[in-house]
C-alpha positions as CSV (number, residue, x, y, z in Angstrom):
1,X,-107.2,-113.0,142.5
2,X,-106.0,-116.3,144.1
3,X,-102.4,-115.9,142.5
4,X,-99.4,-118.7,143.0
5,X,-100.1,-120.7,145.9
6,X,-97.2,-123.1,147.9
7,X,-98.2,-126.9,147.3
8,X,-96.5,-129.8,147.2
9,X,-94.5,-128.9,144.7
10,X,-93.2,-126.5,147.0
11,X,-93.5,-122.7,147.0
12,X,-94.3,-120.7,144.4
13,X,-95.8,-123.8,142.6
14,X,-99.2,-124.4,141.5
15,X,-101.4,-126.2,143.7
16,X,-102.0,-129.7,142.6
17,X,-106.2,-130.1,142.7
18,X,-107.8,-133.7,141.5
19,X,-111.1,-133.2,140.3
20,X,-113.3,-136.2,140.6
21,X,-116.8,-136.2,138.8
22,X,-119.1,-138.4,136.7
23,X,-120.7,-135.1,135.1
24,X,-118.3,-133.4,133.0
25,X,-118.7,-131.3,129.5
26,X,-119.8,-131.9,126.4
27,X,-122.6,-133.6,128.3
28,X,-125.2,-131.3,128.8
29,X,-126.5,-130.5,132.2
30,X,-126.3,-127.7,135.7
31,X,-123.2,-129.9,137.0
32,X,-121.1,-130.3,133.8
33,X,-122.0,-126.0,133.5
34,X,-121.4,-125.4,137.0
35,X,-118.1,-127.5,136.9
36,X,-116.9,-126.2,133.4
37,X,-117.1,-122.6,134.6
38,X,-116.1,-123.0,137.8
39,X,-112.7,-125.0,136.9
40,X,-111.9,-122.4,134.2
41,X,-112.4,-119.6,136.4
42,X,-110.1,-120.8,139.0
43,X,-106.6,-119.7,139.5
44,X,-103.6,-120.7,141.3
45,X,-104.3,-124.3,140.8
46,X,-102.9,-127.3,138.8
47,X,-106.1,-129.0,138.0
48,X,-106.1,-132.3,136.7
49,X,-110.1,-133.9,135.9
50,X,-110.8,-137.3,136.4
51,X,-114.4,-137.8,134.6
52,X,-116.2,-140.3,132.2
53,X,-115.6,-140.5,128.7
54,X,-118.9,-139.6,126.1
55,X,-119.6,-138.9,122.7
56,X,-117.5,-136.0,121.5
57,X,-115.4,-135.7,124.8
58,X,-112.3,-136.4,122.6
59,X,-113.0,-133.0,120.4
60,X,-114.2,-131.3,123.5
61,X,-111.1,-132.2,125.6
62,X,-108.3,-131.3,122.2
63,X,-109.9,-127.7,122.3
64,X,-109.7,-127.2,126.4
65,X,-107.3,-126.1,128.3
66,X,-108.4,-128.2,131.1
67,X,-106.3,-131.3,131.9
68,X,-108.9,-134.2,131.5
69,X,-108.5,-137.7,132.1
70,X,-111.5,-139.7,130.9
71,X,-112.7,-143.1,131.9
72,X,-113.7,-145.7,129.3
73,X,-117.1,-147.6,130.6
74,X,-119.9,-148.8,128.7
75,X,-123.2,-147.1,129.3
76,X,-125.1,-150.2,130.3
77,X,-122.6,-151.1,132.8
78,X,-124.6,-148.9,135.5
79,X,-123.8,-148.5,139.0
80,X,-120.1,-150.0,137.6
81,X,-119.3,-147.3,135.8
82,X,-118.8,-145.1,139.6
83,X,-116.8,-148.0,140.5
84,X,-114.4,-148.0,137.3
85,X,-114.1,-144.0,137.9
86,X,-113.4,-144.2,141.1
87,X,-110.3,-146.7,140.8
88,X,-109.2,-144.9,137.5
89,X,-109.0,-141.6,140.3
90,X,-107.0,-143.6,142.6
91,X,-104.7,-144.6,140.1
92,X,-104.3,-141.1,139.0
93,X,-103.8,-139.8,142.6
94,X,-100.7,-141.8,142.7
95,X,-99.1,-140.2,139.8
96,X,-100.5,-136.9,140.4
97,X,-99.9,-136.3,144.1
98,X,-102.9,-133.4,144.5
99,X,-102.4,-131.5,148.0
100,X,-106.0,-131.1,147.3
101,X,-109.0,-133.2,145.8
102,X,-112.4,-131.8,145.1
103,X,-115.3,-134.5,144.5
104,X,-118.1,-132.7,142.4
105,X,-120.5,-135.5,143.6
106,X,-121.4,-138.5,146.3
107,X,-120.3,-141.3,144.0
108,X,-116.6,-140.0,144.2
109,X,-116.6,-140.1,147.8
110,X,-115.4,-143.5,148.1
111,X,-111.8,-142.6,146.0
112,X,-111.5,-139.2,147.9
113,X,-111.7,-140.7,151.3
114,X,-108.7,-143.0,150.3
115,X,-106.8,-140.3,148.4
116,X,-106.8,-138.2,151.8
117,X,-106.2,-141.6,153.7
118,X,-103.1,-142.4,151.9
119,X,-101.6,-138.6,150.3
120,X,-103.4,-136.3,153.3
121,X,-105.0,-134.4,150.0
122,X,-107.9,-132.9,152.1
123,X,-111.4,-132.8,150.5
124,X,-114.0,-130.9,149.5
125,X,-117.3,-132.5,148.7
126,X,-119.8,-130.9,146.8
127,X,-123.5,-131.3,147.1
128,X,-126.6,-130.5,144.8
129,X,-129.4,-132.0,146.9
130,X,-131.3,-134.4,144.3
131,X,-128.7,-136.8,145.2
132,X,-128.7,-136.4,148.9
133,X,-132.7,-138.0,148.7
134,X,-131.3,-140.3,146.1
135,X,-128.9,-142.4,148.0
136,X,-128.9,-140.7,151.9
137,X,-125.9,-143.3,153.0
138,X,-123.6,-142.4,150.9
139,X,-124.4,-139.0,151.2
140,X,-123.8,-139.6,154.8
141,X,-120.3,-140.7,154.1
142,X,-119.4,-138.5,152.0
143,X,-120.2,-135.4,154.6
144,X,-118.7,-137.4,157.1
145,X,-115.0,-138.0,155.3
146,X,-115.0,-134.5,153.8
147,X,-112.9,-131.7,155.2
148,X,-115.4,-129.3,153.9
149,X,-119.2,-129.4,152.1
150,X,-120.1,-126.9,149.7
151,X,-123.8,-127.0,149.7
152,X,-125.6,-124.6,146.3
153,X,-128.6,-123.5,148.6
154,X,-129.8,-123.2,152.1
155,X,-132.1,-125.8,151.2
156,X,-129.3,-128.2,150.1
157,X,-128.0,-127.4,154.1
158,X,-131.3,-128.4,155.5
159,X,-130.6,-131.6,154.0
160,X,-127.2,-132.4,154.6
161,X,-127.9,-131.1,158.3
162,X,-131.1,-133.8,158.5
163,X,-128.3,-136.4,157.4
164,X,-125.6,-135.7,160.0
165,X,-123.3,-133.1,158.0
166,X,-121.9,-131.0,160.9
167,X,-122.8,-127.2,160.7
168,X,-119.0,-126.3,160.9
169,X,-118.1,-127.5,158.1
170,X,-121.2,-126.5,155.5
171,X,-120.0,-123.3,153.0
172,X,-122.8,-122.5,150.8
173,X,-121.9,-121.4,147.4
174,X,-124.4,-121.0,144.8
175,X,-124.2,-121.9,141.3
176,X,-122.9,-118.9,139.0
177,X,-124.5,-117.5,135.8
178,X,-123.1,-116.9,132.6
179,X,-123.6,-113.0,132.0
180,X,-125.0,-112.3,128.3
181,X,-122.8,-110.2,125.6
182,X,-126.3,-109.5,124.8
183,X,-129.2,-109.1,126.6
184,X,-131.7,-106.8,124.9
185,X,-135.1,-108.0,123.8
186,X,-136.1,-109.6,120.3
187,X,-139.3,-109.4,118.8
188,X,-141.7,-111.8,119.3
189,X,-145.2,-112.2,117.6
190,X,-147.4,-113.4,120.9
191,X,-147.0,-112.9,124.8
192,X,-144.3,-115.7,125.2
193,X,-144.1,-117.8,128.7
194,X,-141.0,-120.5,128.8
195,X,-139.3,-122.5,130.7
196,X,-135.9,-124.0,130.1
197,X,-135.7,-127.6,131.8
198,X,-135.0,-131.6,130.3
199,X,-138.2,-133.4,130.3
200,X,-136.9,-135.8,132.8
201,X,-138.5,-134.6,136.5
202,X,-141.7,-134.3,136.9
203,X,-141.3,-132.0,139.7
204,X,-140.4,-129.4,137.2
205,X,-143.8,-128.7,137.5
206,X,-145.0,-128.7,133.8
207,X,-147.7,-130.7,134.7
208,X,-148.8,-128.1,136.9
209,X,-148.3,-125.3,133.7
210,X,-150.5,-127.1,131.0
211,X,-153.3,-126.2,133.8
212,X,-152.2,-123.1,134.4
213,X,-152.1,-122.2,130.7
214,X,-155.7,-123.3,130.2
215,X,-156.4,-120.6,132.6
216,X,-154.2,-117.7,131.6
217,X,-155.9,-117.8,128.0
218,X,-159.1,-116.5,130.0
219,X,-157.0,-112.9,130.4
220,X,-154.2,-113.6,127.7
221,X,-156.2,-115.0,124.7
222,X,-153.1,-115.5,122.6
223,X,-150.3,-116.4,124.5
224,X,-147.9,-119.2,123.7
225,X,-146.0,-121.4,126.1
226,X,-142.3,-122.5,124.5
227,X,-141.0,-125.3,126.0
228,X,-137.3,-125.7,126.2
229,X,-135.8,-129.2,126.5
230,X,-136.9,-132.7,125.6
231,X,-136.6,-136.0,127.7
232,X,-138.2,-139.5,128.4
233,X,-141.5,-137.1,129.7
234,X,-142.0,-135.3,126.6
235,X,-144.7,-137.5,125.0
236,X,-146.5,-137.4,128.7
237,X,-146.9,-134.0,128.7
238,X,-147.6,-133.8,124.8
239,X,-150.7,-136.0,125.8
240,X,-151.7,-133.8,128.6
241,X,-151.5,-130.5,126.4
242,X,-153.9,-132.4,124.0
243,X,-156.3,-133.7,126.7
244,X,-156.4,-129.8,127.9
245,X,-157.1,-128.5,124.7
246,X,-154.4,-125.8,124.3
247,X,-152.2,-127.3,121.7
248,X,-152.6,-123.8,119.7
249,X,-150.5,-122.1,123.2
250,X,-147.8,-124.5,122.9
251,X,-144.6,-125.1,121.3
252,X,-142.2,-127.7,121.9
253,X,-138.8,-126.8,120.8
254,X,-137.2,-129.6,121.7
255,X,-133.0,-130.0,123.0
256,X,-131.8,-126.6,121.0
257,X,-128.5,-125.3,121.4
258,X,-127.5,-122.5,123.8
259,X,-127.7,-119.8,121.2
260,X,-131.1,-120.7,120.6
261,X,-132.1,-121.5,124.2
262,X,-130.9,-117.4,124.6
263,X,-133.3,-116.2,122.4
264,X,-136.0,-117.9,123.4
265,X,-135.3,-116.3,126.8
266,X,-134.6,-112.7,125.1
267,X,-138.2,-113.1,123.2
268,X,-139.8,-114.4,126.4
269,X,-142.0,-112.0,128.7
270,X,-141.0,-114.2,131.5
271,X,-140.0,-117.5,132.5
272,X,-141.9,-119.9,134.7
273,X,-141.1,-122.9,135.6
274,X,-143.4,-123.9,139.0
275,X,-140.8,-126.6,140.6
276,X,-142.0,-128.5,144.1
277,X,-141.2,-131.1,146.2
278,X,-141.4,-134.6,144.9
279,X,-142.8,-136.8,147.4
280,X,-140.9,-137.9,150.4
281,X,-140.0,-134.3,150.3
282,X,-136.4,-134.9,149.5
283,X,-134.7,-133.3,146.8
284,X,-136.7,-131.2,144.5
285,X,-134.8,-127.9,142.7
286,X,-131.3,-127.8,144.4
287,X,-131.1,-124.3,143.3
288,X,-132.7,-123.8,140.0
289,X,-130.1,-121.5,137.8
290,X,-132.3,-121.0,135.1
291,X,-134.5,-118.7,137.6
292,X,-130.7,-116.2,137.5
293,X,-130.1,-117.0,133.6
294,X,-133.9,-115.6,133.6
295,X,-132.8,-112.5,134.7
296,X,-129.8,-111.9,133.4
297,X,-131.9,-111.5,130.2
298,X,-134.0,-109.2,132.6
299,X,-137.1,-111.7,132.4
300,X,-139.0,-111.7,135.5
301,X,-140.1,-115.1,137.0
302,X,-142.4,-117.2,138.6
303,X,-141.0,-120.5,140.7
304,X,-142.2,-122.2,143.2
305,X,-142.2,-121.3,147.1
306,X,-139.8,-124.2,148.0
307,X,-136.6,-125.7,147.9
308,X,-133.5,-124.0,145.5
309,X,-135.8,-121.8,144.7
310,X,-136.1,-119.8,147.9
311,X,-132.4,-118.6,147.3
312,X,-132.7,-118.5,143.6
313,X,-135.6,-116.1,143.5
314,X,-136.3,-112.6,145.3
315,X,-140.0,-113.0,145.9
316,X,-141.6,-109.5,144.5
317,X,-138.2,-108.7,143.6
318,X,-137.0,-110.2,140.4
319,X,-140.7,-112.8,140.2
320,X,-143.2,-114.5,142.1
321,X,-142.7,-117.4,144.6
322,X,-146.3,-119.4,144.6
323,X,-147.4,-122.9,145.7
324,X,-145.9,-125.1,143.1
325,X,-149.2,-127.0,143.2
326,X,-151.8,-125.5,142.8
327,X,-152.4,-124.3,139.0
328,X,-155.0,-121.7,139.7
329,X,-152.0,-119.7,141.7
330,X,-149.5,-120.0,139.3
331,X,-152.2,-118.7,136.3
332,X,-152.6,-116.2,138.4
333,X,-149.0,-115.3,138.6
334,X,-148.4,-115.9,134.8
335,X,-151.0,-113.5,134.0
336,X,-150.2,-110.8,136.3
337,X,-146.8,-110.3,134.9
338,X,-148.3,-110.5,131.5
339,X,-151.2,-107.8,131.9
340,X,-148.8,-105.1,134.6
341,X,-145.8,-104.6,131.9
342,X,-144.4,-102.0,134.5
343,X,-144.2,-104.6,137.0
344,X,-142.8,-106.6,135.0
345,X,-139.9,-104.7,133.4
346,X,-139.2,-103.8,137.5
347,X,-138.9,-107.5,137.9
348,X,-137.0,-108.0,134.9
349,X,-134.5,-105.3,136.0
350,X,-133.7,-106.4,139.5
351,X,-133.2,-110.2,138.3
352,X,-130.6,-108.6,135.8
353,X,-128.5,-107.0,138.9
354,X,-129.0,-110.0,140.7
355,X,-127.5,-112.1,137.9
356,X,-124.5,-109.9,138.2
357,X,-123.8,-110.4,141.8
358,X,-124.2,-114.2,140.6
359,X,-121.8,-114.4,138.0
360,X,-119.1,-116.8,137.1
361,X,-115.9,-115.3,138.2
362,X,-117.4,-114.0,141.5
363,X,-118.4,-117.9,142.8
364,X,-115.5,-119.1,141.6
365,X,-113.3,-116.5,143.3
366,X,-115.4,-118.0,146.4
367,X,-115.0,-121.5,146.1
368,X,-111.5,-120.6,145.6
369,X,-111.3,-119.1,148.5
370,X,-112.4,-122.1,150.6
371,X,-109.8,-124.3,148.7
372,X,-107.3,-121.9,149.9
373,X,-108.2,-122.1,153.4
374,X,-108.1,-126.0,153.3
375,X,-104.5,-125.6,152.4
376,X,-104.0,-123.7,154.9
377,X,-105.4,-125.6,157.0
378,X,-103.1,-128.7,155.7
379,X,-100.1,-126.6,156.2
380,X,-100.8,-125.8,159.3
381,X,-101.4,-129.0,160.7
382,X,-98.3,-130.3,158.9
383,X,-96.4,-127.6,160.9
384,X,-97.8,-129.3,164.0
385,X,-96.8,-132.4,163.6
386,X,-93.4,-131.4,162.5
387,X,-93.2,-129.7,166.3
């Protein structure tokens, strides 16, 4: 427990922290979850969210608790939409005064580096990794003006060590998991394999798993593949089920709500979902939190041997870790955890504990930890120059 902390309001008082971030609830996505929980979970803060405005953010916003100021910007304005949130942020700095800001991605660099500029707020920048491949200068900058970089995975270090992030100043935190009121099994009528992602990245590796199910209907005649999620690929992989022949082993479910996304996972055997390296070998699975929400239904898993995954997934432990492309290994996988039920259920139960040392309160206890040591650290050098 984090408690009252002193601030600028003096002490005693709450700590003024601006939030600055594109990706904010009701959209749907790991950095609108991981920031929803994480903010939430906090305490000894005065949190005030500067974010973009989307349908149903209005009903969202009137039944939070979270202070929430939302910025008005057509969709089809682009790359101006980071600009208009970034000088709505400045704007609210002024009135706000935060001692601290923390920018929840590289686009909202630009306004933090101002706000500490012209308030001293000190910052902490948060990284994910896709977006360190994405746009590598202003990732640059943004390790470069922050007063601390909370990196999800070791993975997401690598990077921002490759781009000039200085070792000293790197916290890894990874994402949290939401721990179910109810994990235990339902029914289901076949051996069930799914994976939980938007149909958006082809690294996500289904590709890889309509080959792989061709193969593990030589052991497991009538298994079914659901897949979880839709996006702009949907209709590409459709056509490559087809073109396989296993349209009887699939089911696309489609965007379902997070009820029903649960019991998919509580009917499911186990989850794979065979991530890897996109080419240039930047960016890829940050850290992969479905791999924990997996396991937190006590569903073992099987991931690929790269990137997020690495610190996502216990390799023999709570699933298998395979090369991500190469179809023949991750059949392999698949079926082995569908024939060896024992192994399985071992799995299942070690991702479960794992989930729990992983969930919510428990990271956000941490990154509130490293915001407290920041003010500290503000203090303290405020105390200096006073001398």
């Amino acid at each position: 427990m984090l408690g009252r902390m002193s601030g600028p309001s003096g002490p005693g008082s709450l700590t003024r922290l601006l939030v600055l971030t594109p990706d904010f609830p009701p959209a749907r996505g790991g950095i609108q979850v991981l920031l929803h929980r994480l903010l939430t979970g906090l305490e000894g803060f005065d949190i005030r969210i500067v974010t973009l405005a989307g349908e149903g953010a209005g009903e969202f916003d009137a039944g939070s608790a979270l202070s929430t100021r939302r910025v008005q910007v057509p969709a089809r304005a682009g790359q101006l939409r980071n600009v208009a949130l970034d000088a709505v942020a400045l704007r609210e700095a002024i009135a706000f005064r935060p001692a601290l800001t923390l920018s929840a991605h590289i686009v909202t660099s630009p306004a933090a580096a101002l706000i500490r500029r012209v308030f001293g707020a000190r910052t902490v920048q948060y990284f994910y990794a896709k977006e360190i491949g994405n746009k590598p200068r202003l990732a640059a900058f943004a390790a470069h003006h922050a007063d601390a970089c909370i990196s999800i995975s070791a993975y997401t270090s690598q990077l921002l060590r490759e781009h000039g992030a200085r070792p000293s100043l790197l916290r890894q935190i990874a994402p949290g998991v939401d721990l179910p009121a109810d994990a235990g099994a339902l029914p289901a009528e076949r051996p069930t394999v799914v994976t939980v992602s938007r149909l958006a990245d082809r690294y996500k590796g289904h590709d890889v798993l309509v080959r792989a199910l061709a193969l593990v209907r030589r052991q497991v005649p009538d298994v079914e593949w659901v897949v979880v999620g839709d996006g702009p690929l949907r209709g590409e992989i459709e056509s490559q089920v087809r073109a396989a022949g296993i349209q009887d082993t699939v089911r696309f479910v489609g965007a379902v709500s997070d009820q029903e996304r649960d019991d998919w996972l509580r009917r499911a055997d186990l989850l794979a979902m065979p991530s890897r390296l996109p080419e240039g070998r930047l960016a890829g699975e940050g850290f992969g939190i479905v791999y924990l929400e997996a396991g937190a239904f006590g569903k073992p898993v099987v991931a690929g041997n790269v990137a997020g995954a690495l610190d996502a997934v216990e390799d023999g432990e709570t699933g298998l870790l395979v090369d991500p492309t190469d179809a023949a290994a991750v059949a392999e996988a698949i079926a082995t955890l569908l024939l060896d039920r024992s192994r399985a259920a071992r799995m299942g139960a070690a991702g479960a504990e794992r989930a729990r040392r992983f969930a919510w309160p428990v990271m956000a206890e941490r990154v509130g930890e490293l915001l407290a040591e920041q003010l500290a650290a503000a203090d303290a050098g405020s105390r200096r120059g006073a001398t």
